[in-house]
MARBA-3410 file (N, C-alpha, C, O; in Angstrom, 1 decimal):
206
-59.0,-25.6,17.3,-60.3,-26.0,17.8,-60.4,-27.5,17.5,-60.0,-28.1,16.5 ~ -61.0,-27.9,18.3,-61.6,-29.9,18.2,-62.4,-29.8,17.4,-63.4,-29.1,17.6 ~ -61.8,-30.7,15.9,-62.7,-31.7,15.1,-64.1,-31.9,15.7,-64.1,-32.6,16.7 ~ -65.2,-31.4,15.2,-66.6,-31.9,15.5,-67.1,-32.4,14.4,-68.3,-32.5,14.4 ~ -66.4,-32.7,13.4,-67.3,-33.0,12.3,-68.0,-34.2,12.3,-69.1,-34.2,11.7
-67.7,-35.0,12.8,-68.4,-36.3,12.9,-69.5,-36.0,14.3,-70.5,-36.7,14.1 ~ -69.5,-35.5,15.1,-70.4,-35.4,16.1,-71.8,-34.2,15.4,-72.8,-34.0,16.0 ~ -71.4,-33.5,14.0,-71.9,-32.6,13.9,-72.7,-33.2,12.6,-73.8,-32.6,12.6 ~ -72.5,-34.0,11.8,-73.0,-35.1,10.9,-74.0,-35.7,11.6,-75.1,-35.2,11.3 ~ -74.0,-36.6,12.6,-75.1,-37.1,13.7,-76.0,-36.3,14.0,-76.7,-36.8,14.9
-76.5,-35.2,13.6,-77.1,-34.6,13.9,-78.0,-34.2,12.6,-77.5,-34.1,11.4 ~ -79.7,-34.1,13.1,-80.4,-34.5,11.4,-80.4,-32.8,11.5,-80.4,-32.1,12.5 ~ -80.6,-32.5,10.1,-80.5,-31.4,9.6,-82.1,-31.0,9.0,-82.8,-31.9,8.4 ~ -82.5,-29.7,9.1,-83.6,-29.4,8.6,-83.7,-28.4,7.4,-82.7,-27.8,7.2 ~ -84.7,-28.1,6.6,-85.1,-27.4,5.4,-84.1,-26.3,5.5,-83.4,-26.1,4.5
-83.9,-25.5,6.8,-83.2,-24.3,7.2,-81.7,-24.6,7.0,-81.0,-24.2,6.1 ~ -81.0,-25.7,8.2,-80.2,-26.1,8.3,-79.6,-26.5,6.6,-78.5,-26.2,6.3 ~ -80.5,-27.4,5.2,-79.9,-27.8,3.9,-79.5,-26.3,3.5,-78.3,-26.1,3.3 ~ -80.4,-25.2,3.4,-80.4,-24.2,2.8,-79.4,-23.3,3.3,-79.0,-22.4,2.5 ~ -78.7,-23.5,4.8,-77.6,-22.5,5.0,-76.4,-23.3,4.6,-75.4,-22.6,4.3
-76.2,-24.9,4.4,-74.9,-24.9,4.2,-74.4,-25.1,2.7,-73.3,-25.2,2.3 ~ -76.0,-24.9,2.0,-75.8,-24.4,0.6,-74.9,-23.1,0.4,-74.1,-22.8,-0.5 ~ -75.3,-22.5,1.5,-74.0,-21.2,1.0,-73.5,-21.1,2.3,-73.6,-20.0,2.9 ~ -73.0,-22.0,2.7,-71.6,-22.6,3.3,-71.8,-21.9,5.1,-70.9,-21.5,5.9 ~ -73.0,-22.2,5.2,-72.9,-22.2,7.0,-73.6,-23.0,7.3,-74.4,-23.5,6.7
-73.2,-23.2,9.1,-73.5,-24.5,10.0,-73.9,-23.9,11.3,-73.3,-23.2,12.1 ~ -74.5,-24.2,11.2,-75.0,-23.5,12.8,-74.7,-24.6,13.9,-74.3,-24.2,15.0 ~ -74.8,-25.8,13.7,-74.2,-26.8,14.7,-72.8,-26.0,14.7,-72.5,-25.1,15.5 ~ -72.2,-26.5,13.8,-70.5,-26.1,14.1,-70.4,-24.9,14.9,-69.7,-24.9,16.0 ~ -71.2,-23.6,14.3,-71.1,-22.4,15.5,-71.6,-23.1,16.9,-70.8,-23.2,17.9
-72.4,-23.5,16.9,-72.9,-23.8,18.4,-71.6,-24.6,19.5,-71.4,-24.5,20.7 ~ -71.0,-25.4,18.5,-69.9,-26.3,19.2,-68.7,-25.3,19.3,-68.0,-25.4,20.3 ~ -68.2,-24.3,18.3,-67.1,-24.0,18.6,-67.6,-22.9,19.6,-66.7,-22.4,20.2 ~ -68.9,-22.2,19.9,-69.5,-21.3,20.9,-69.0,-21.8,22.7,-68.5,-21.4,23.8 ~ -69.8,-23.1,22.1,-69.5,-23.7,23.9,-67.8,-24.1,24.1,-67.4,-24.4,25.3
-66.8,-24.1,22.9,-65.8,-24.6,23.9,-64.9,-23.2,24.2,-63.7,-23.3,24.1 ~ -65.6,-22.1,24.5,-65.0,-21.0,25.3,-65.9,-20.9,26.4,-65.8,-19.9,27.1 ~ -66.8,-21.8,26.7,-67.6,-21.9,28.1,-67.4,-22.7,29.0,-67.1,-23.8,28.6 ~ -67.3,-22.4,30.2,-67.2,-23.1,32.0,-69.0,-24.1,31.9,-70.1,-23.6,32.2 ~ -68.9,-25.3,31.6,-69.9,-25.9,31.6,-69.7,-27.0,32.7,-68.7,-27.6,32.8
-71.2,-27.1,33.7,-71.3,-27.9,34.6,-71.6,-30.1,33.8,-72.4,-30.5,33.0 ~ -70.7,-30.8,34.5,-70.8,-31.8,33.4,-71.7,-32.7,34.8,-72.4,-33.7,34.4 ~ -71.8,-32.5,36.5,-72.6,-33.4,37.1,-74.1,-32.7,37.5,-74.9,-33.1,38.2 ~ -74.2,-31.8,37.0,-75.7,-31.2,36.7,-76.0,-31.1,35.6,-75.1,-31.1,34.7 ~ -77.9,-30.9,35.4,-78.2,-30.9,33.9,-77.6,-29.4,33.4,-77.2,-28.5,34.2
-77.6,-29.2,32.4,-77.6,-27.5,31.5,-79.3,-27.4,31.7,-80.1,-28.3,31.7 ~ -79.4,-26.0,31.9,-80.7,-25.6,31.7,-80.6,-24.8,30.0,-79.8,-23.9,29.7 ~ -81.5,-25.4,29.1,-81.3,-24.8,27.7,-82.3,-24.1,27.3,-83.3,-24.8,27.4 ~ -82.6,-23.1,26.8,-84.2,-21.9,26.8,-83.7,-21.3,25.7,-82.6,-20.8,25.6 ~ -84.5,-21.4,24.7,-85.8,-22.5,24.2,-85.1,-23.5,23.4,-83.9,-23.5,23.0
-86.1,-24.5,23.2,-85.6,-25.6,22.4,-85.6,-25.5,21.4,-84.5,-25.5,20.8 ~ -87.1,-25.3,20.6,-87.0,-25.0,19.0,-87.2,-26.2,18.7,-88.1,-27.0,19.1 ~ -86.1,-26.4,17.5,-86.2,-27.8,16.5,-85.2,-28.5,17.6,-84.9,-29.8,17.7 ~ -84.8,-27.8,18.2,-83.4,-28.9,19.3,-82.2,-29.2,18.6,-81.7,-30.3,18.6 ~ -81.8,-27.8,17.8,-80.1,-27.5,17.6,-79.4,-27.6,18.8,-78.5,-28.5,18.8
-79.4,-26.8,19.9,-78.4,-26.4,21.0,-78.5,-27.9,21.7,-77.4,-28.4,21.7 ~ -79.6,-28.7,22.2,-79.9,-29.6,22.6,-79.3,-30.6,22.0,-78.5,-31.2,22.7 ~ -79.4,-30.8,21.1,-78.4,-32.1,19.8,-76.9,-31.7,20.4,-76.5,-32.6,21.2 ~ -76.4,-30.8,20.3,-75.0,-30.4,20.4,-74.5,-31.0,21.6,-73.6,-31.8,22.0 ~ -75.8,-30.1,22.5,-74.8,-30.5,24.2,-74.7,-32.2,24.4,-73.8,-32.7,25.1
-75.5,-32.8,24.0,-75.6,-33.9,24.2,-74.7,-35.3,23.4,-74.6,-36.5,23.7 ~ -74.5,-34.6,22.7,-73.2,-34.9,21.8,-71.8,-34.9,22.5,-70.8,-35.7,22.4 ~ -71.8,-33.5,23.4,-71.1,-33.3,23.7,-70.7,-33.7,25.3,-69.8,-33.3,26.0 ~ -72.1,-34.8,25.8,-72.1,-35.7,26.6,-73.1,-35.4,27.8,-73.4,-36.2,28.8 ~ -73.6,-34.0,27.6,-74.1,-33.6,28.8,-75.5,-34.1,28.7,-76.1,-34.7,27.8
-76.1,-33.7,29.8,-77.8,-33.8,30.5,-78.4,-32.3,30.2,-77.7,-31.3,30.3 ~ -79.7,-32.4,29.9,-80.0,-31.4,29.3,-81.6,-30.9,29.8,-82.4,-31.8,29.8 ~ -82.0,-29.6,30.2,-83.4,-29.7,30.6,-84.0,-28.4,29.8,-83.6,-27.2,30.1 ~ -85.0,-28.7,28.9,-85.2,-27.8,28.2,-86.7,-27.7,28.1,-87.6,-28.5,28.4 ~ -87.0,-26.5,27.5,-88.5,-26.3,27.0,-88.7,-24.9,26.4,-87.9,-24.0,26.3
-90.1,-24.9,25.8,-90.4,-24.1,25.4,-91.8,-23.6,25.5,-92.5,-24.4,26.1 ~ -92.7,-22.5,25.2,-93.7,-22.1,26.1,-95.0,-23.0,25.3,-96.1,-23.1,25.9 ~ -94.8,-23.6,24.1,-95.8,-24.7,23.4,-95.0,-25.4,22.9,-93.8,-25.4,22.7 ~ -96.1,-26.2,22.8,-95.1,-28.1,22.6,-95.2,-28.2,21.3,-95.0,-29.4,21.0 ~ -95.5,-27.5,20.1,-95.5,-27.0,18.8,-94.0,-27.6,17.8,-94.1,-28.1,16.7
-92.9,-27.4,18.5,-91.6,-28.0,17.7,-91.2,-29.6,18.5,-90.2,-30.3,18.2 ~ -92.2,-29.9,19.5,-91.3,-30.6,20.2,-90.8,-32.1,19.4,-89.7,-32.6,19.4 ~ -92.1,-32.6,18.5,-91.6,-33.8,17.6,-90.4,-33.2,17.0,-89.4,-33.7,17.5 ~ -90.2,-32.5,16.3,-89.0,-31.8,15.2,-88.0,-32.0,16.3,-87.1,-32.7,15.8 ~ -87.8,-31.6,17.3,-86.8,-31.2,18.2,-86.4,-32.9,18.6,-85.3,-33.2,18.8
-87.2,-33.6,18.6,-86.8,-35.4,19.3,-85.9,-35.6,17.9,-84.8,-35.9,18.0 ~ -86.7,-35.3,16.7,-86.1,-36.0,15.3,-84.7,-35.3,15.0,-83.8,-35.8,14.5 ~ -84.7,-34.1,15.5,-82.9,-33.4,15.2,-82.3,-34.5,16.3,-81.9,-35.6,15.9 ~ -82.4,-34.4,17.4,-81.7,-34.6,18.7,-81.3,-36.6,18.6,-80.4,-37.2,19.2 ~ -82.1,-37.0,17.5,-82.6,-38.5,17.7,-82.4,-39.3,18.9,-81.9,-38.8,19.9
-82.9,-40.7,18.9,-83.4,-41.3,19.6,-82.1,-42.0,20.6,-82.2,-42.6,21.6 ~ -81.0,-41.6,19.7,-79.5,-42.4,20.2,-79.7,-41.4,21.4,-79.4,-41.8,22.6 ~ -80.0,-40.1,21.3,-79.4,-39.2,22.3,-80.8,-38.6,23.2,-80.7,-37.6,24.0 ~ -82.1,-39.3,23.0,-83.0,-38.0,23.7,-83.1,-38.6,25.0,-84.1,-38.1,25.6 ~ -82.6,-39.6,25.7,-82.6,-40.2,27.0,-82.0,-39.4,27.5,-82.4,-39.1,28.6
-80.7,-38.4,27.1,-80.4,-37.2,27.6,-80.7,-35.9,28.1,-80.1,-35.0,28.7 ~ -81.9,-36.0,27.7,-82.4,-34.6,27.4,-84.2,-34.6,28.1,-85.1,-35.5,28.0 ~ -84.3,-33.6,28.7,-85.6,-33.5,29.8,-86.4,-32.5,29.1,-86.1,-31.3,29.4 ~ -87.6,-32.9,28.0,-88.4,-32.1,27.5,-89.7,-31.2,28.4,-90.6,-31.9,29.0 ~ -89.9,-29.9,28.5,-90.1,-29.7,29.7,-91.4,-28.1,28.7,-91.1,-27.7,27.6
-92.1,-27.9,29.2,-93.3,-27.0,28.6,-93.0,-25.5,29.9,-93.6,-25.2,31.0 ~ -92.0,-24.8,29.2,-91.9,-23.6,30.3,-91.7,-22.5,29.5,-91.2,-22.6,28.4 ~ -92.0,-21.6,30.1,-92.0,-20.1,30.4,-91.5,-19.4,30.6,-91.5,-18.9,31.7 ~ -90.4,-18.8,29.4,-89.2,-18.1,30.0,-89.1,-16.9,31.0,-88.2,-16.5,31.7 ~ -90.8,-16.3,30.7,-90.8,-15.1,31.9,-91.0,-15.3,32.8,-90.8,-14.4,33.7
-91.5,-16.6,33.3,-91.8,-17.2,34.6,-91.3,-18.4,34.7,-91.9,-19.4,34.2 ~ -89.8,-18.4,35.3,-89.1,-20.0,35.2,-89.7,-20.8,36.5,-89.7,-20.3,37.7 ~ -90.0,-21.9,36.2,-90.4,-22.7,37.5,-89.2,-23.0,38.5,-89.4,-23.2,39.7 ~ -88.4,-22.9,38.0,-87.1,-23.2,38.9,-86.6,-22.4,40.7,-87.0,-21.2,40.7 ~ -86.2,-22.6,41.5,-85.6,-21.8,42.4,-84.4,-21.1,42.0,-83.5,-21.6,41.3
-84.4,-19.9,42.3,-83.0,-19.0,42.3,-81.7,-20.2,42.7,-81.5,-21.2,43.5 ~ -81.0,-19.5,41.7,-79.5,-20.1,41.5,-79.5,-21.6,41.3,-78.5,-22.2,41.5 ~ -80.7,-22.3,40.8,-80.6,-23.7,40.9,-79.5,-24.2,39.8,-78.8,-25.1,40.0 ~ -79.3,-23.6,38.6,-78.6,-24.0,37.6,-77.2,-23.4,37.6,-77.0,-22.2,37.6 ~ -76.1,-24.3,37.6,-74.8,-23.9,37.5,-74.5,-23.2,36.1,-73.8,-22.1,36.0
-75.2,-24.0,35.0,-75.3,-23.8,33.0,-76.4,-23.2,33.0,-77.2,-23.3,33.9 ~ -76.5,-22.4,31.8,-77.7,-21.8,31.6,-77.4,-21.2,30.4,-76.6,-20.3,30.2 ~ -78.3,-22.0,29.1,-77.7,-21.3,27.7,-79.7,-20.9,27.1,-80.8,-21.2,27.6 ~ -79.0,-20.1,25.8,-80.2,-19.6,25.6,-79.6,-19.1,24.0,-79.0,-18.0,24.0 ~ -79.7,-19.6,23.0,-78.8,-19.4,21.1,-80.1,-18.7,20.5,-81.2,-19.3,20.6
-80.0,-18.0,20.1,-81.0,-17.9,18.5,-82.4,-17.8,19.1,-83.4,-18.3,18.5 ~ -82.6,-17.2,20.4,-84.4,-17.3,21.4,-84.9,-15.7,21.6,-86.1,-15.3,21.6 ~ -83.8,-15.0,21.6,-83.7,-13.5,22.6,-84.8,-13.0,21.3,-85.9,-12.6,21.6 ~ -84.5,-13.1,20.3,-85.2,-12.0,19.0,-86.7,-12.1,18.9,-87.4,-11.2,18.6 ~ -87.1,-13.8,19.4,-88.5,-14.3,19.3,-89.2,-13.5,20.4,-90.3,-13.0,20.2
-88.7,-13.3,21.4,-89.1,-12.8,22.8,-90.4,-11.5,22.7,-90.6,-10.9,21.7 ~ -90.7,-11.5,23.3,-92.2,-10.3,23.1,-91.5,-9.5,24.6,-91.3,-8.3,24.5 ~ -91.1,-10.1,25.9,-90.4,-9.1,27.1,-89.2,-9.9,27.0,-89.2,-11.0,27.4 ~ -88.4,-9.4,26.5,-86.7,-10.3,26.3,-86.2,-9.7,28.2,-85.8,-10.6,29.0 ~ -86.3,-8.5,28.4,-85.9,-8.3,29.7,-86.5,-8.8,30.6,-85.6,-9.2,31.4
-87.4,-9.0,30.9,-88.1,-10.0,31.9,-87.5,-11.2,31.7,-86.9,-11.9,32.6 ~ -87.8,-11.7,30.4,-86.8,-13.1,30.2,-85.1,-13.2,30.8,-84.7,-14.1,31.5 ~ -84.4,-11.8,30.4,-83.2,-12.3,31.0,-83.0,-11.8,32.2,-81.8,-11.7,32.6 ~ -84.1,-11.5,33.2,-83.9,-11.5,34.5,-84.4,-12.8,35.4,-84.2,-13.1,36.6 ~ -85.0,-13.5,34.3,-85.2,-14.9,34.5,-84.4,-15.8,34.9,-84.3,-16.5,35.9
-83.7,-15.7,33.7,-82.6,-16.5,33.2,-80.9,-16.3,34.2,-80.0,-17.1,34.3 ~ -81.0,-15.0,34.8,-80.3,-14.5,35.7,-80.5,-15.1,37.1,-79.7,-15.6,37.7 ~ -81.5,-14.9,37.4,-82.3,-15.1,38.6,-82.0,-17.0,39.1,-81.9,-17.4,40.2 ~ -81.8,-17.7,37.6,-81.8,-19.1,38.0,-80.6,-19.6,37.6,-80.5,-20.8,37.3 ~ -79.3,-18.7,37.5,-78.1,-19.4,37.5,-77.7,-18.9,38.5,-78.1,-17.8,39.0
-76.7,-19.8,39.2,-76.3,-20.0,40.3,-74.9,-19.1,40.0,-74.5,-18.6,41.1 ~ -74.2,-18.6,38.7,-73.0,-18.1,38.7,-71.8,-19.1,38.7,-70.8,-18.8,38.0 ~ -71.9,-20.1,39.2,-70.6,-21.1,39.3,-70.0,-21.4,37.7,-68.8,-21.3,37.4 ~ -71.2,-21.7,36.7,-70.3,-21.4,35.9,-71.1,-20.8,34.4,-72.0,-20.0,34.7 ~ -70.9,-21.0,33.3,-71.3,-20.3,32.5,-72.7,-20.0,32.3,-73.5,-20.9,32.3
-73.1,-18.7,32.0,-74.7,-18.5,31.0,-74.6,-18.4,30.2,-74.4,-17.1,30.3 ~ -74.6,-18.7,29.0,-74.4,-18.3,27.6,-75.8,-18.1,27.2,-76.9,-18.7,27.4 ~ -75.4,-16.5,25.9,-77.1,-16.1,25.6,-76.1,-15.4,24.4,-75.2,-14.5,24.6 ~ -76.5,-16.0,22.9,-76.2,-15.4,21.6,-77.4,-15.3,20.7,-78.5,-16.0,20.7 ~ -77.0,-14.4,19.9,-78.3,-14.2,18.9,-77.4,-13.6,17.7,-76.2,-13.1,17.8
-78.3,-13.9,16.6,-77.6,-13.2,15.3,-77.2,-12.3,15.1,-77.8,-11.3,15.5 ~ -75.9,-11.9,14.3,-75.5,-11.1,14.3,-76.1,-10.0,12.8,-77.0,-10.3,12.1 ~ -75.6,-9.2,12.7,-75.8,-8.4,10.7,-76.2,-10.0,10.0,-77.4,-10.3,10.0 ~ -75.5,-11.0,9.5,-75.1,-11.5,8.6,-76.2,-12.7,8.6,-76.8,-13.3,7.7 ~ -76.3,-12.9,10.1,-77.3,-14.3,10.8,-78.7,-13.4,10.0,-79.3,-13.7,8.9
-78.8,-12.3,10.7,-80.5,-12.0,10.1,-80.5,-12.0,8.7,-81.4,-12.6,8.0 ~ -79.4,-11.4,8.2,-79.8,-11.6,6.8,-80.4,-12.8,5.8,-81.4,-13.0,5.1 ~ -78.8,-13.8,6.3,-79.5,-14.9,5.9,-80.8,-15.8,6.1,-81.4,-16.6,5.3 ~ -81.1,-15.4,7.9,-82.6,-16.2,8.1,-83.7,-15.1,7.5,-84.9,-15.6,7.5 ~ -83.6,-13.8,6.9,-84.4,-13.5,6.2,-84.9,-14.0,5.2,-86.1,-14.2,4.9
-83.6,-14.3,4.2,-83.8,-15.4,2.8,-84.2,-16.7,3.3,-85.1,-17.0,2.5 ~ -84.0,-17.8,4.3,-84.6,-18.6,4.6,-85.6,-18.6,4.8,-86.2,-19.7,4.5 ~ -86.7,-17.4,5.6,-87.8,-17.1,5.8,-88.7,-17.5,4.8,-89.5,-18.4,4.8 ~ -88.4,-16.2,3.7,-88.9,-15.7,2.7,-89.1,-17.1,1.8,-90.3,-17.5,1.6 ~ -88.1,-17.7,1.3,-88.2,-19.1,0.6,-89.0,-19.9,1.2,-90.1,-20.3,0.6
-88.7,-20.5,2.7,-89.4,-21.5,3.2,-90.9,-21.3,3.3,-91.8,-22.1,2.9 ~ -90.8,-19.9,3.9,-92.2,-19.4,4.7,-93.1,-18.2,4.2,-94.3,-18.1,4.6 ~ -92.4,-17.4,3.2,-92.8,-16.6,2.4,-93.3,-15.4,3.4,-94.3,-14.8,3.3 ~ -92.4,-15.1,4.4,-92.9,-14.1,4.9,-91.3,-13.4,6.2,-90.2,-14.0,6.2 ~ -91.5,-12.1,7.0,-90.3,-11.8,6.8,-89.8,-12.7,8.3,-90.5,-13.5,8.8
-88.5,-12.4,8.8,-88.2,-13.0,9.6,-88.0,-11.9,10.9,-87.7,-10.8,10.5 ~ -88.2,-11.9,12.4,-88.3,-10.9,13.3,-86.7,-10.8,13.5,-85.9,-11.6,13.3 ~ -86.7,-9.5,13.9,-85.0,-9.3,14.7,-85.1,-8.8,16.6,-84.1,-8.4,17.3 ~ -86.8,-9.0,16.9,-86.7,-8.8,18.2,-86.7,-7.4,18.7,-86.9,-6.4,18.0 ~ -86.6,-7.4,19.8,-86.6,-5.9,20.6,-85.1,-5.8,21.2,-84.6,-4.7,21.2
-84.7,-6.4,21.6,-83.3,-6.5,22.3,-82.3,-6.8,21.8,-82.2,-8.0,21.7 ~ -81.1,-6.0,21.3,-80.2,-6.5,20.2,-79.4,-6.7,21.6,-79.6,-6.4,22.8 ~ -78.2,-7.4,20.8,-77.0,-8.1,21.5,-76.6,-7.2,22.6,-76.8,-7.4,23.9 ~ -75.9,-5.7,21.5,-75.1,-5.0,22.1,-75.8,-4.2,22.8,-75.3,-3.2,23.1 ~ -77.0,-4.5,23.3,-77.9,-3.4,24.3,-78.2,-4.7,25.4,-78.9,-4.5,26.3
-77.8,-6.0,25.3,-78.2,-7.1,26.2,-76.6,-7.4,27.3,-76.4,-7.8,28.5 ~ -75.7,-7.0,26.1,-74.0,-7.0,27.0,-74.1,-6.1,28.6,-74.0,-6.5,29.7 ~ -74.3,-4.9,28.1,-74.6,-3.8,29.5,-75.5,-4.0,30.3,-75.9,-3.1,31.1 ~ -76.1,-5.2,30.1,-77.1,-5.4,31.3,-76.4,-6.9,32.0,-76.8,-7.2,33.1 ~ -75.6,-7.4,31.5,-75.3,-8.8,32.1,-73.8,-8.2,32.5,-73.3,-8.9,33.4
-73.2,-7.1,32.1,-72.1,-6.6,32.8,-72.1,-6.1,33.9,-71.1,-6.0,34.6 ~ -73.5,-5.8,34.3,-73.9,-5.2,35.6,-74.2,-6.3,36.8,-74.0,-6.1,38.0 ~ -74.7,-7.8,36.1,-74.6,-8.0,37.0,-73.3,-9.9,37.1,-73.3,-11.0,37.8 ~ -72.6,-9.5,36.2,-71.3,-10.7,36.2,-69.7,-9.7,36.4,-69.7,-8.6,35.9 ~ -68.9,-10.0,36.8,-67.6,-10.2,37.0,-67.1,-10.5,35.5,-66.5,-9.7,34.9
-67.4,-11.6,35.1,-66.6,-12.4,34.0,-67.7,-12.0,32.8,-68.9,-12.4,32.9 ~ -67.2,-11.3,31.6,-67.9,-11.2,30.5,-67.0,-11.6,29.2,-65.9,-11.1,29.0 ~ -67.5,-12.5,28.2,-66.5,-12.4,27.1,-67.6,-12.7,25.6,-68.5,-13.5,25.4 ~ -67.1,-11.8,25.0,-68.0,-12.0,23.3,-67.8,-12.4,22.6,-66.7,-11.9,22.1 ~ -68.2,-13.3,22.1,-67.7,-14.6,21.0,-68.3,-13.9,19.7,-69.4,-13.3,19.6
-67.0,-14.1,18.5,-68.4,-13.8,17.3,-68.1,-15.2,16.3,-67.0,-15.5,15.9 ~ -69.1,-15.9,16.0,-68.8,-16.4,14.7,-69.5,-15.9,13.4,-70.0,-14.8,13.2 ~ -69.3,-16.9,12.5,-69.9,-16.5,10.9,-71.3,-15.7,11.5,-71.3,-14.5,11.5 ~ -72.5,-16.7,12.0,-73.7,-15.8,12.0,-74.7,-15.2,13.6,-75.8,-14.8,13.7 ~ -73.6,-15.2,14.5,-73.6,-15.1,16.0,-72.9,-14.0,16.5,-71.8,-13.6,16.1
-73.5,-13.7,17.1,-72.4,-12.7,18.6,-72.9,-13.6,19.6,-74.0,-14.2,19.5 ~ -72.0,-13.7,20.9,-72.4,-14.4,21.7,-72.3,-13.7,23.0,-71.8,-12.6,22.8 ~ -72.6,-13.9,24.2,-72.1,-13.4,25.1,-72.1,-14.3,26.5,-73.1,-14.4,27.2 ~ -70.7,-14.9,26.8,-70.8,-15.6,28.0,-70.4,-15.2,29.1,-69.3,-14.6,29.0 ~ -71.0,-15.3,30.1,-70.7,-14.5,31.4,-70.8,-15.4,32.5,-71.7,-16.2,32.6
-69.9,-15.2,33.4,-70.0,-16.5,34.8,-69.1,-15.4,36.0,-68.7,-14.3,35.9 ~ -69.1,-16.4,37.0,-69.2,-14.9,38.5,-69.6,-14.0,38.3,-69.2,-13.0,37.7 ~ -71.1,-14.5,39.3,-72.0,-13.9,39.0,-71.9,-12.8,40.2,-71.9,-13.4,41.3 ~ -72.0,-11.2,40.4,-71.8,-10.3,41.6,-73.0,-10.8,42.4,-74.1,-11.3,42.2 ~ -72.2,-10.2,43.6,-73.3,-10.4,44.9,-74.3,-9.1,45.2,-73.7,-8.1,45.5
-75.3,-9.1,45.1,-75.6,-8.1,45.6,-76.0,-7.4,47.0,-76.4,-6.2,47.0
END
């Protein structure tokens, strides 16, 4: 795999981020070695859902791309400029949306990622018929969430930072594969230290 260490350093790290690589994890580095098993569009933006603090966002942009992201309140968006910094947020299109209702037209997006969002979700299936609805199939959608090991640890992060527990969502991974199998050709499951992942591209016709 390509050296990202220096592209992964450039990137500011938060209270979460000090505390996981105290016991020896990186969630940038997963995010980077995640995308280089993905078909990514490099003359369209990535559509990226949700932002967050702007981990996935920092990465792609690092990794040279255009970026259009949001989230349904503008609540992380300073945090998310301060990870991503100022060298790189000319890249990146901060945007206030709605993952159950994307403003977008069907198939507008060739990329379509979505890391560490599915668990927060209140209708995660609505969401990923969203999220379906607005890739075009040409090339990758990538959609991972924690795996055993990820929850555990953001539980102890929780608990320390926040004093309270951490969600695991309604829709686990392996009940989200058999719905995107149904409707892609190409399916493949990535796992790292604290992810399963799932990228899928040709997309069936119906």
């Amino acid at each position: 795999m390509q050296d990202f260490s220096k592209l992964i350093a450039s990137i500011s790290l938060t209270d979460s981020d000090k505390l996981l690589q105290g016991w020896r994890y990186n969630l940038a580095a997963e995010y980077f070695e995640i995308l280089s098993h993905a078909t990514l569009d490099t003359h369209q933006p990535i559509l990226e859902l949700a932002t967050g603090t702007g981990r996935m966002s920092a990465v792609l942009t690092r990794l040279g791309y255009d970026v259009i992201t949001g989230d349904v309140s503008t609540e992380d968006r300073k945090n998310a400029g301060l990870r991503i910094t100022t060298e790189y947020l000319h890249k990146v299109k901060l945007l206030t949306i709605d993952m159950e209702s994307l403003s977008f037209d069907d198939g507008n997006f060739p990329s379509v990622i979505s890391m560490n969002t599915f668990h927060h979700l209140e209708h995660p299936e609505v969401c990923l018929r969203e999220l379906i609805r607005v890739h075009s199939g040409k090339n990758s959608l990538i959609i991972g969430d924690f795996n055993k090991t990820g929850f555990a640890e953001l539980q102890k992060i929780h608990r320390i930072l926040y004093g309270k527990d951490h969600t695991r969502g309604n829709l686990s991974m392996d009940k989200l594969k058999p719905l995107l199998e149904t409707q892609y050709h190409e399916v493949k499951e990535i796992h790292t230290q604290l992810n399963v992942t799932i990228i899928v591209s040709a997309k069936k016709k119906k």
